[in-house]
N, C-alpha and C positions, 0 to 999 in steps of 0.2 A: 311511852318511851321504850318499852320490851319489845312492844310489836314493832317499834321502828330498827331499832339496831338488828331484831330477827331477822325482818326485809334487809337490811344492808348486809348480812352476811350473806345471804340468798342470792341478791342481786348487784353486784358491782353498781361503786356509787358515783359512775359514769354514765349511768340509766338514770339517775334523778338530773342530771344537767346535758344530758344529750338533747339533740332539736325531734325527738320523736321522728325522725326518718327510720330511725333502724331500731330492733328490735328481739337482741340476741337472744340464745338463750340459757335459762339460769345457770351457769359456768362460767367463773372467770377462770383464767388460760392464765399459767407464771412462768412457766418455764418448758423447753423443750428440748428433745436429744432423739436424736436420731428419726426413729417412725412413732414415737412416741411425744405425747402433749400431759404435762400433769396441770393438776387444778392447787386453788391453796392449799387445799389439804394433803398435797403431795399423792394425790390418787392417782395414778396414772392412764392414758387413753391409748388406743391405737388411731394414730391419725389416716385419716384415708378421704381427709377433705383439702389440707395443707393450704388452708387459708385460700382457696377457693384457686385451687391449682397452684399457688405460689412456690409453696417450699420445695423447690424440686429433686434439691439435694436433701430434705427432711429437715431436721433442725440443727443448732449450734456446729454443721458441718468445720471441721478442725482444719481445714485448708480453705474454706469461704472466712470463717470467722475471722482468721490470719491475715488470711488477703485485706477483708475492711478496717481490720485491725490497723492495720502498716500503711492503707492509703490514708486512711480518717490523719493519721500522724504525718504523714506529708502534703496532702492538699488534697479539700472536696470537694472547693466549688471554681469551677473556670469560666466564665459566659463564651458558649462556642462562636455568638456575634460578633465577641472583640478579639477572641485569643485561640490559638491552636492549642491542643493539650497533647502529649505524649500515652496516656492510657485511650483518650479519646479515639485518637488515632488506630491505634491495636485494634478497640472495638469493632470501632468501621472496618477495617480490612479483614476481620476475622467472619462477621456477621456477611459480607461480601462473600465470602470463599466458601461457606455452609451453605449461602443462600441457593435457589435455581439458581438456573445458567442467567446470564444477563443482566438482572438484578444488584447492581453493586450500586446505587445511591443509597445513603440513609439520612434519613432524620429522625435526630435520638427527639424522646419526649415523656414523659414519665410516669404515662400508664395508657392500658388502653383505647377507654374512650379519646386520649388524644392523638393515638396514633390510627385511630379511626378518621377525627377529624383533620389528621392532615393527609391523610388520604382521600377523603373528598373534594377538601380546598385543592388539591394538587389537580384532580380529573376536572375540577369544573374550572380551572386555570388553565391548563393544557387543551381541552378542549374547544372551550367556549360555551362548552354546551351546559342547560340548568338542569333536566333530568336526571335522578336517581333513580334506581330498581333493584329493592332488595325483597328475603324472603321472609313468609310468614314463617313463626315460630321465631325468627333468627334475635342474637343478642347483640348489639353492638355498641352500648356505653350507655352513658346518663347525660353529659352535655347536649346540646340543643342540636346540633348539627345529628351528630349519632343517634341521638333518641330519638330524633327524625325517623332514622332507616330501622328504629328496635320496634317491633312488632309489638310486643305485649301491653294492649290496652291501660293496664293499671299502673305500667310504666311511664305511661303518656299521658295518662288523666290531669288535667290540669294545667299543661305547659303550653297546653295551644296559642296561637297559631305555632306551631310548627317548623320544619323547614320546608318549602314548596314545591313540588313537582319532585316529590318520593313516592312512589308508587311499591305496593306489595303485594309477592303474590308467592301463590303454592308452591313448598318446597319439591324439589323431583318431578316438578312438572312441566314437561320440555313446552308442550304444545302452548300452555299459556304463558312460560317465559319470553317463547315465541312472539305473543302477542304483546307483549308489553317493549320488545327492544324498538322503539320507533325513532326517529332519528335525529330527536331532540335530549336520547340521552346519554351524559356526560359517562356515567358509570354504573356496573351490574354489583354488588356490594353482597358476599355470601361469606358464609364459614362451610369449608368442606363437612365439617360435622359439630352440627351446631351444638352447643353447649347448654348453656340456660333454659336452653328449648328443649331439654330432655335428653343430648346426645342421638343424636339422628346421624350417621352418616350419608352422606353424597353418595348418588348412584353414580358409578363411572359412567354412564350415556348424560346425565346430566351434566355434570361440569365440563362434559368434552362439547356438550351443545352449548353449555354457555362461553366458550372459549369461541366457539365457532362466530354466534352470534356477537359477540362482542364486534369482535374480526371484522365480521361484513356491516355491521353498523355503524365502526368508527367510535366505540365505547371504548372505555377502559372495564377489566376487569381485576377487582378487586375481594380479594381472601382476606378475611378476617382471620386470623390465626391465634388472635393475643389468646385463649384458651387451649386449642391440638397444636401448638407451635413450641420449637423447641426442644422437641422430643420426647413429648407428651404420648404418642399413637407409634414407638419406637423408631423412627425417622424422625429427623430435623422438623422435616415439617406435612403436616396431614397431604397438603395434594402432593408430594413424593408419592406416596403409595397410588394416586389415579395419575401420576406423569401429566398434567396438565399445570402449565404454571401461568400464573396473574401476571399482570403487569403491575400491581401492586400489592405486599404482604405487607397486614401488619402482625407484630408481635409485642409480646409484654407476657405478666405476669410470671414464669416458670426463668424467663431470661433472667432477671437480678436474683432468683432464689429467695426472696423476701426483700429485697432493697429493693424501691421502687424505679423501674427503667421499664420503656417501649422504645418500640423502632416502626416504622414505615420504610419500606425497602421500594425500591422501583429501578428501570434501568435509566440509562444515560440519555434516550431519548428524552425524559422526561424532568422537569426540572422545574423549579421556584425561582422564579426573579427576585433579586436581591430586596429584599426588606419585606415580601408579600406574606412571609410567616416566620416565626420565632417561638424560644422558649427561653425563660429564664436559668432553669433548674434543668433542661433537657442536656444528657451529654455531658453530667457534671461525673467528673474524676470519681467522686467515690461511687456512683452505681455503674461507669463503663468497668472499672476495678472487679465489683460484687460479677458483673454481666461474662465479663472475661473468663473468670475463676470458675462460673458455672458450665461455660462450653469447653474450658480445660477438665472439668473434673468428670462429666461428661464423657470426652472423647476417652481419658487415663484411666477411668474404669470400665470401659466398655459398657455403660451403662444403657445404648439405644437396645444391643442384645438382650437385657436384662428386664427390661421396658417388652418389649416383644414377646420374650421368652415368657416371663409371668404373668401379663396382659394373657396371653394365649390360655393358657393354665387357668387365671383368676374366670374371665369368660367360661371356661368350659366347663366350669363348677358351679357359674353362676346357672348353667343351659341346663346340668345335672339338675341346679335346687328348683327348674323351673316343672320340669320333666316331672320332679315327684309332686311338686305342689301347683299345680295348673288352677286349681281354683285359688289361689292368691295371686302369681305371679303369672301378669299378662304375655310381656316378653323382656326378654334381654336384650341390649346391644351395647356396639361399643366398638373400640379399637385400643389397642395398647393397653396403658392404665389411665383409660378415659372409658369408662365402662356407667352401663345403669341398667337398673333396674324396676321395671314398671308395672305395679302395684295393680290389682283391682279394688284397692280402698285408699284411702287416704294416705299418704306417707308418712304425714306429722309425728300420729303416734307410734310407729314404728321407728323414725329418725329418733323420738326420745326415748325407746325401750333399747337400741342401740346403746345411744348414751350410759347410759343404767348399767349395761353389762361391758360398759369402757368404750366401743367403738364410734370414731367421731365419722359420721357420714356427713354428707349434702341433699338437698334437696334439687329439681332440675324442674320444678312444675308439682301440680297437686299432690302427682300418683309416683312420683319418681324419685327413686333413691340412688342419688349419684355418687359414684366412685373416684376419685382423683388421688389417688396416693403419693407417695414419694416414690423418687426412681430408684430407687436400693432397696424397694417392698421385694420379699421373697414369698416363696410359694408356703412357706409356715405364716408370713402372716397374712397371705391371702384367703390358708384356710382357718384363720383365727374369725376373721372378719367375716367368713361366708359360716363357718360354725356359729357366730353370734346370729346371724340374719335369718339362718335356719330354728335359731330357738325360739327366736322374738316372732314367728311365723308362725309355729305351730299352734 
């Protein structure tokens, strides 16, 4: 009986009734405020994972909380099938006016693997065509259609058959991207800089050859954004910075701030016949509310400069810790505050000696300690967090 109640203060007793998919660790998480996550014991963290990009305004933000506050009190759920909404509305035109040029369809849906999956259903609708082409490493959901195009073996162990005629191949590599656009296929499916796969950015020759190749093969090209989107990489959105824009972006995670909302953006050419896809929950008043609030509070604090400004700073400290410690730290990379760090040993135990001295990171793959902070991270706690990295190192 001791040893059990020990384990339950240990381990949150949502680990004994979970389906063993998931496998946190020992931390349960009660409250948050600002750049900061405390545990039960009221111990505090420096978060720099923010629920896996999400918090993008950090926590309990006083002008988010208000906002969901005041919509939850008026109305949260509309079906966009049956009914127009007034906040609904705001979204779409705002997410329109952010987005590239030409880009003004959306369909809300309320996370990213479904705004991945209706980007696919859209290309393979619009075109006729069955062919998928995405890249290795790349991340793009857990539903069957997206986990189709998500590279990582141990992601896909078991769910086969699959989706048919996805083909994968090497990031940044024109010549074999080359070979794979042949003219059965519907859509090229990339993240400018892929996430889960470690933070890799796109080589500007690459995404202007996959713009290209799309072009002459009659493909749609599709960015995955729901991670660098947003204002994640200091811009709206990651291919901003290489001027190459998709014919389809999705977005999610950093959009709601923690309420769950995605989007699929496309232009006018492009379009769903009525009934050929839907969402229950998609587009519902309280997350277009949460969504709103975060590209207002955004824009009203200058927060892409801030994002850029510190990203640049956080980077360049991370290149200094690499510089001195070369037999640990493989390389760096990153953009904005979507940064990582790549290990010549395991990262596990270094993410939990992190922990230990309060810094909440992420992992990106074996060797990779990934950065995603809040956008109001300043340059104190970037060197809070690059001081803890540097001790857990030595």
């Amino acid at each position: 009986m001791d040893e059990q109640r020990t384990n339950e203060s240990e381990y949150p007793i949502e680990s004994r009734h979970g389906s063993g998919a998931l496998k946190p660790a020992p931390l349960a998480i009660v409250k948050g405020s600002g750049v900061r996550l405390f545990d039960q014991e009221g111990r505090s963290y420096l978060d720099c994972g923010t629920g896996i990009g999400v918090a993008a305004l950090g926590h309990a933000h006083p002008t988010l909380t208000q906002a969901i506050s005041e919509q939850a009190s008026t109305l949260m759920t509309c079906p966009s099938a049956y009914y127009h909404n007034d906040v609904r509305t705001q979204l779409m035109q705002k997410l329109a006016a952010i987005a590239p040029k030409d880009l003004d369809r959306i369909f809300l849906s309320n996370s990213g693997t479904e705004a991945v999956e209706t980007a696919l259903k859209l290309a393979r609708v619009c075109t006729g065509k069955p062919g998928i082409v995405a890249a290795m490493r790349g991340f793009h959901g857990r539903t069957m259609g997206a986990l189709s195009t998500t590279w990582k073996p141990a992601f896909r162990k078991g769910f086969d058959p699959l989706l048919p005629g996805v083909t994968h191949v090497p990031f940044n590599d024109i010549a074999r991207l080359k070979q794979a656009m042949t003219s059965d296929v519907a859509a090229l499916i990339l993240e400018p800089i892929q996430g889960e796969g470690g933070i890799h950015p796109a080589s500007q020759g690459y995404l202007e050859a996959a713009r290209d190749l799309c072009d002459a093969s009659g493909a749609l090209l599709i960015f995955d954004e729901v991670q660098s989107g947003m204002g994640r990489t200091g811009r709206w959105f990651a291919c901003e910075h290489y001027q190459v824009t998709p014919d389809i972006l999705c977005v999610a995670k950093a959009l709601g701030g923690g309420v769950p909302v995605a989007a699929t953006i496309f232009p006018t050419a492009l379009s769903f016949a009525k009934g050929q896809h839907g969402s229950t929950y998609g587009g519902n008043p309280l997350a277009c509310r949460a969504a709103l609030t975060v590209i207002d509070v955004i824009e009203k604090e200058d927060l892409l400069h801030q994002i850029t400004e510190v990203g640049a700073y956080f980077l360049q400290r991370l290149e200094e810790l690499q510089r001195a410690m070369p037999e640990k730290i493989r390389d760096v990379r990153g953009m904005g505050l979507m940064l990582a760090v790549e290990l010549r040993t395991k990262a596990g135990p270094v993410l939990k000696a992190l922990m230990e001295q309060g810094v909440l990171a992420l992992s990106g793959g074996s060797t990779i300690v990934r950065f995603l902070p809040p956008y109001m991270f300043t340059k104190a706690n970037a060197d809070e967090a690059l001081n803890a990295l540097e001790s857990v190192l030595q």
